[in-house]
C-alpha positions in Angstrom: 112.7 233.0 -7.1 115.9 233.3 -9.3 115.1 235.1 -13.0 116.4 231.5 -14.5 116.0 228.2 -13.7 119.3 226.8 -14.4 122.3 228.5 -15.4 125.4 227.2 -16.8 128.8 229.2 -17.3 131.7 227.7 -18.8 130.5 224.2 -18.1 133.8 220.9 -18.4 134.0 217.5 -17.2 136.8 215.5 -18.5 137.9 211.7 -16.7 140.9 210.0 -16.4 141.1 206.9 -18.7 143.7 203.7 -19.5 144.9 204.5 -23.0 147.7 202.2 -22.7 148.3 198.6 -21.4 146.7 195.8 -22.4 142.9 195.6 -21.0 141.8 192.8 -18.6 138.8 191.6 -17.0 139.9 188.6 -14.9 142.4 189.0 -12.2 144.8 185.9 -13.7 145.0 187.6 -16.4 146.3 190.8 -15.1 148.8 188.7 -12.6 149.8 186.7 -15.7 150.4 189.7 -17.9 152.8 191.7 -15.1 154.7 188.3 -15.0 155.3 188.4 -18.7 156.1 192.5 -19.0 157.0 193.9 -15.4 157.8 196.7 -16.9 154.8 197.8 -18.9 153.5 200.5 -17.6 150.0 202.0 -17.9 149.3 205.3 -19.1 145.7 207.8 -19.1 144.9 210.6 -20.2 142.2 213.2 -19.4 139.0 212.5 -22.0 136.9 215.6 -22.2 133.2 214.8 -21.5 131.5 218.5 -22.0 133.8 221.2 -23.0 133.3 224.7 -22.1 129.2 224.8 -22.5 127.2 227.5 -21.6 123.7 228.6 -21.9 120.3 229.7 -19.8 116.6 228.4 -19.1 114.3 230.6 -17.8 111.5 228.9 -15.7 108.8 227.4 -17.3 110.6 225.6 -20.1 110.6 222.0 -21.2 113.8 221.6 -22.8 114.9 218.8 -24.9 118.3 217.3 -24.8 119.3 215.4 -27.8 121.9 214.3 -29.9 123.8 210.7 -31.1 125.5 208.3 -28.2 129.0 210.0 -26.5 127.5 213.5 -26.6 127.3 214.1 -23.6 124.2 214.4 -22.9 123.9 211.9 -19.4 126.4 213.5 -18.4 125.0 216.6 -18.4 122.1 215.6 -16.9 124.0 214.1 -14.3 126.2 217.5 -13.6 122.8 219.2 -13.4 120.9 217.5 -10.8 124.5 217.3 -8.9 125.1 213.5 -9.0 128.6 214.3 -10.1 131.1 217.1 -9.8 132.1 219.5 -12.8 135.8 220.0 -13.8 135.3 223.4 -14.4 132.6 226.2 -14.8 129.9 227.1 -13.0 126.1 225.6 -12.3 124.0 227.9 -10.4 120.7 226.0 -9.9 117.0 228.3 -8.7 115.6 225.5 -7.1 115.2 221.6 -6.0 116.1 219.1 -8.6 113.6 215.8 -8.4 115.5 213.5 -11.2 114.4 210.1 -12.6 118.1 209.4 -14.7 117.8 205.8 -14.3 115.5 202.8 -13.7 115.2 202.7 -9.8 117.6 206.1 -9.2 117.6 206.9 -5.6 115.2 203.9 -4.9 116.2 200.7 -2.0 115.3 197.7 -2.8 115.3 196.7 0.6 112.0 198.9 1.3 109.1 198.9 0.1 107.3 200.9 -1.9 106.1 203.4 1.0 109.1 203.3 2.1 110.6 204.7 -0.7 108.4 207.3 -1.6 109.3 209.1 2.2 113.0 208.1 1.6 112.7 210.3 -1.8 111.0 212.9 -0.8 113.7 213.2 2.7 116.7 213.3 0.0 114.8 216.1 -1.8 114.8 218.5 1.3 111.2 218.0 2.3 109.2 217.1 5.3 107.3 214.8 6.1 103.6 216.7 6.1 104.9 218.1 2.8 105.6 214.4 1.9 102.4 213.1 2.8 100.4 216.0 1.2 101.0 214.4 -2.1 101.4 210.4 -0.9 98.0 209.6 -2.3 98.4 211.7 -5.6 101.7 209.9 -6.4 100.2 206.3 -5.5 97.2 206.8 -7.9 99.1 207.7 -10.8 101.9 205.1 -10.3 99.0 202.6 -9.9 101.2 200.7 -8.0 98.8 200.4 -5.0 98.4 196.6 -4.3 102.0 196.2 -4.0 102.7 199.6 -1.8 103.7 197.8 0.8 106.5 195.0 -1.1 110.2 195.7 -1.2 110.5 197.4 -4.6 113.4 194.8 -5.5 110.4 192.1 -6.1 109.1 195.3 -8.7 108.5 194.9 -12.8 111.0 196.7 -14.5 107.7 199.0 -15.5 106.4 199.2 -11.5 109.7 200.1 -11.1 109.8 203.1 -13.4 106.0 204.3 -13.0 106.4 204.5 -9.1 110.1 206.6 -9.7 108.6 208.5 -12.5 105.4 209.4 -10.2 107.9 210.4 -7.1 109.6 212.4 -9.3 107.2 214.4 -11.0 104.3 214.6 -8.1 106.9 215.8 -5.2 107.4 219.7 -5.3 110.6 220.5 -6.7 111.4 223.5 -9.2 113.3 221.8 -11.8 112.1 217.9 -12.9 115.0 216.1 -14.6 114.2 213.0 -16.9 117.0 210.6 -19.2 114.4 208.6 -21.3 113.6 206.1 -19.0 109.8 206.5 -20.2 111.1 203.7 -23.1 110.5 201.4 -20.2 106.5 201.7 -19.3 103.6 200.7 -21.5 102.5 203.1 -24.0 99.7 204.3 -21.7 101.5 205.2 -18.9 104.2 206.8 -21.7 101.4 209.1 -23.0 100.7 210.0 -18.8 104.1 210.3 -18.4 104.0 212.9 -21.7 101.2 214.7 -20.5 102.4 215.1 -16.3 105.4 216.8 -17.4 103.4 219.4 -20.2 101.6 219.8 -17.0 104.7 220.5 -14.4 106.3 222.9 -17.5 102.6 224.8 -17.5 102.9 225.1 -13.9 106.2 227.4 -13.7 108.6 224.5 -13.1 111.4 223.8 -15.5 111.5 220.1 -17.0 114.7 218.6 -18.9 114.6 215.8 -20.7 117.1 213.3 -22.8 116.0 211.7 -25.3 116.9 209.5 -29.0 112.9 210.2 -29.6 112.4 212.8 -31.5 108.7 212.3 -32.0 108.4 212.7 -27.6 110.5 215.4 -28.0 108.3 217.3 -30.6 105.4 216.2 -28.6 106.4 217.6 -25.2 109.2 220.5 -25.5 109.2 224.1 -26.4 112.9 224.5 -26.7 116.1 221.8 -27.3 119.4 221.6 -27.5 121.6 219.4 -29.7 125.2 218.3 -28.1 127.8 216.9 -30.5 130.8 215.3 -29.3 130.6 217.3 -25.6 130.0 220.5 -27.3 127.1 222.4 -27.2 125.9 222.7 -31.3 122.4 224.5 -30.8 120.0 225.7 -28.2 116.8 227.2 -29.6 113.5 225.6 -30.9 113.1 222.2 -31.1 112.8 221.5 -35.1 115.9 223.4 -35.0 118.0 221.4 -32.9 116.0 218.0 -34.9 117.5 219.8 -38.1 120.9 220.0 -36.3 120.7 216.0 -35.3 119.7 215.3 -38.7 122.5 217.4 -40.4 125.3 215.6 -38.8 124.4 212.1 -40.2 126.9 212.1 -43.3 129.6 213.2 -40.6 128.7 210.3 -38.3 128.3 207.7 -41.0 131.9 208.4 -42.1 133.4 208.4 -38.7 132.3 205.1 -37.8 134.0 203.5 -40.7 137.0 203.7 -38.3 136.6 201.0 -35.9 138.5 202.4 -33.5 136.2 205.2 -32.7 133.1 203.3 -32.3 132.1 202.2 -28.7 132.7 198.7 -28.1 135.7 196.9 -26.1 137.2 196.2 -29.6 137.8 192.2 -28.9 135.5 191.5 -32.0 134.8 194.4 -34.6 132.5 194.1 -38.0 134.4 194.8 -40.9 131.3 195.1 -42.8 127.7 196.2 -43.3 125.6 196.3 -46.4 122.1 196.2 -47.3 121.4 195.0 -50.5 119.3 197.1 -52.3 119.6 200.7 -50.5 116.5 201.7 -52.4 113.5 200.0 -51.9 109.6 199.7 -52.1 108.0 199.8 -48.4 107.2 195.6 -48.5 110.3 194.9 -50.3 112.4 192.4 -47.9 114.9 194.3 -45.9 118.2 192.2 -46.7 121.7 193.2 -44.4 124.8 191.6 -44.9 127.4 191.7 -42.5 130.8 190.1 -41.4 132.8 190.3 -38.0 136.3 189.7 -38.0 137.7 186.7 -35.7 139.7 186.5 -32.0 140.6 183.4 -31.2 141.4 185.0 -27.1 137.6 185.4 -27.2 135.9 182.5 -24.5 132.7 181.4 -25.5 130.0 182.4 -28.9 128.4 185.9 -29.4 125.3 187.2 -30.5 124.4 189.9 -33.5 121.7 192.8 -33.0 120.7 195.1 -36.0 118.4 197.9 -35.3 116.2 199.4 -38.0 116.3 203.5 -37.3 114.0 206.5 -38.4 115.5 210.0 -39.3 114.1 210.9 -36.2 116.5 208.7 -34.1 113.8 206.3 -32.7 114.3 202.4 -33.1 111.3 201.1 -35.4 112.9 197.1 -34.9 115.3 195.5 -33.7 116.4 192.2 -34.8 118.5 190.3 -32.1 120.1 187.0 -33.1 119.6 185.7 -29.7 115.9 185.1 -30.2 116.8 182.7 -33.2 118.8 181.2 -31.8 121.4 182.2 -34.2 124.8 182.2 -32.0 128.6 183.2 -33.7 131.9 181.6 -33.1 134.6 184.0 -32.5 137.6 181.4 -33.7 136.1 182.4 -37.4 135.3 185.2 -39.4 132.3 185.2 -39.5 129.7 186.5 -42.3 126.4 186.3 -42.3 123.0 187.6 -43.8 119.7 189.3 -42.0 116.5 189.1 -43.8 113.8 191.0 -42.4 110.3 189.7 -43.9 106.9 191.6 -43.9 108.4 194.6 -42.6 106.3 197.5 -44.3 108.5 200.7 -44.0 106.9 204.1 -44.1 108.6 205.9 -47.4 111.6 207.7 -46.1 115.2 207.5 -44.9 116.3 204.6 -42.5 119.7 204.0 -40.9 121.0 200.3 -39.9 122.8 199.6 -36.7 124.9 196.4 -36.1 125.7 195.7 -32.6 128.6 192.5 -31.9 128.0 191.2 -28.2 128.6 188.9 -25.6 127.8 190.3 -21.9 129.2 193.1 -22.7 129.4 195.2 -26.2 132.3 193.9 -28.5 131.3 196.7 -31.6 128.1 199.2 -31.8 128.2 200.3 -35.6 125.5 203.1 -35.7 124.6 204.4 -39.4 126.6 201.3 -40.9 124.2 202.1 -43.6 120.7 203.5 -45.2 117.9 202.2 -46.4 116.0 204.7 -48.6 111.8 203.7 -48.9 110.6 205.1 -51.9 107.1 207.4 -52.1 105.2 204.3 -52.9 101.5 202.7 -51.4 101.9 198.7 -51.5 97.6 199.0 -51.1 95.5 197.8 -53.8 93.6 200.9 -53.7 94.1 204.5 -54.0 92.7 206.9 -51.1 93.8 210.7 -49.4 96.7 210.7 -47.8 95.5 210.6 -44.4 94.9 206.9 -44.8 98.6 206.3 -44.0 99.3 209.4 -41.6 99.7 207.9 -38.7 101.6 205.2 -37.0 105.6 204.5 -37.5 105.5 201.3 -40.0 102.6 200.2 -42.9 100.8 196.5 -42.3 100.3 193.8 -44.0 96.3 194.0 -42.7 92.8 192.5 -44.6 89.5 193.4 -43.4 86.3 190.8 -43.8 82.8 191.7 -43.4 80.7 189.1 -41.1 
């Protein structure tokens, strides 16, 4: 065995995209649009995904990946376990990758579950006696068993990911890459999950995971990186690379005043984001105001999402308009208000997200703004402070003695 599990040298990946020309979805329009200017031509240009990244992990390590959305960090992952090519640089691997990057990766719906698990573990480099070896040890934990034998296409989102995740992490390979599809199981199986891959680190065998969780991250790494903007920012210990995530808020905030550099296909943007009262008591109501400009090209009404974040990157709500059914037209500006009732913030600092969609993502607005909870109990009573330690939000909660 190699003195390193995964080295990198010098790492790039850039793609060719349309930065000019007007962009289409529907085949009319594009035949309608060369009728009007034959001329136009369309122009790309290279956009650099990881620049020039290098760095070592010696066997043994769980290593967290984290950092805000378009760092880079999928892609990464992806140029790791070899699913795409590099541009440039060098990726010198000391073993097997087993990945789990996205619900149902490497799985056909077609077979079953059975199926499946063979099918992986053939892709992976490994016979079938090895295979079977570990068969029962990766059914038990899925717990998948009843339906071994169904096409995984008729799967639960979760079956899905506790049969992939299982695969993954039972079948013998030396490096165990994970992209935060955890998120997608119930919070049992996300605490087996947790502990499995504390177990395959102990073992020797180098684990990578991407995540926006900080709190997973704390719980199951012993080093992290933080990647900003395709760059690697930090690689050490894990409150470090936290303390570099958290240090670049102010930066991000101001960035994504400009529209144009948020994600989004740009046919709707918001124009503004407010809350009301940025400081607050944890049981005050949580009041955002928002307005989305109009596009009268736009076909059909769109929905508004606003997520409710922790410092620590992890989603405590999310507030969809959809299940309101609270619908926008595009012909009209729109502006509009979300009040979020009985919501009990923990004190501490709290980022909004406004997302603008259809089927796809007109405008993602991370950090449009902050909500800042003041060090305050809304209890009648005064106890230690373990009595609100744990947990991510406070309750509005009675107790009654029968």
């Amino acid at each position: 065995m190699v003195d390193s599990a995964i080295t990198v040298s010098d790492l790039s990946k850039s793609y060719r995209i349309q930065v000019a020309g007007e962009h289409v979805d529907r085949i009319t329009t594009a035949v309608i649009n060369r009728i009007r200017h034959p001329l136009t031509r369309t122009h790309f240009e290279d956009f650099e995904a990881l620049r020039d990244m290098s760095f070592e992990i010696p066997w043994g390590e769980a290593v967290g990946i984290v950092g805000r959305n378009g760092a880079g960090k999928s892609t990464l992952l992806k140029l790791l376990t070899r699913i795409t090519a590099p541009t440039g640089g060098i990726i010198d691997l000391g073993g097997r990758v087993g990945s789990l990057l996205e619900v149902g990766t490497g799985f056909s719906g077609e077979l079953t579950g059975r199926e499946n698990i063979y099918q992986n573990g053939a892709l992976l480099g490994m016979g079938r006696k090895e295979i079977k070896r570990r068969f029962d040890e990766i059914v038990d934990f899925s717990g998948v068993e009843k339906f071994l034998d169904v096409p995984v296409k008729r799967y639960s989102s979760g079956m899905y990911v506790r049969l992939a995740f299982s695969v993954a992490a039972h079948l013998d390979t030396e490096i165990l890459a994970i992209d935060e599809v955890l998120a997608v199981g119930d919070a049992e199986f996300q605490a087996k999950s947790l502990a499995k891959m504390r177990d395959v680190a102990r073992d020797g065998r180098t684990v990578l995971y991407v995540s926006h969780q900080m709190n997973t991250v704390t719980a199951l790494c012993t080093s992290a990186m933080f990647l900003d903007k395709g760059t690697l920012g930090y690689y050490g210990t894990v409150d470090g690379a936290i303390k570099h995530y958290r240090d670049t808020f102010e930066k991000f905030q101001l960035e994504q005043l400009d529209a144009h550099k948020r994600p989004g296909s740009g046919q709707l943007r918001l124009s503004r984001v407010a809350v009301t009262e940025q400081t607050q008591e944890p049981d005050d109501d949580k009041v955002i105001e928002f307005t989305v400009g109009r596009n009268v090209d736009v076909v059909g009404k769109y929905f508004v999402s606003a997520h409710i974040t922790d410092v620590n990157g992890a989603v405590v709500v999310q507030c969809d308009s959809r299940l309101t059914g609270q619908w926008f037209d595009p012909s009209d500006e729109q502006s509009g208000v979300l009040r979020i009732k009985n919501l009990w913030l923990k004190p501490g600092r709290y980022t909004v997200d406004v997302f603008v969609c259809q089927s796809g993502v007109f405008d993602a607005w991370e950090g449009a703004d902050v909500i800042e909870v003041i060090e305050h109990s809304p209890y009648p009573e005064l106890t230690t402070d373990d009595a609100l330690a744990h947990g991510m939000v406070l309750a509005d909660f009675e107790f009654e003695a029968r």
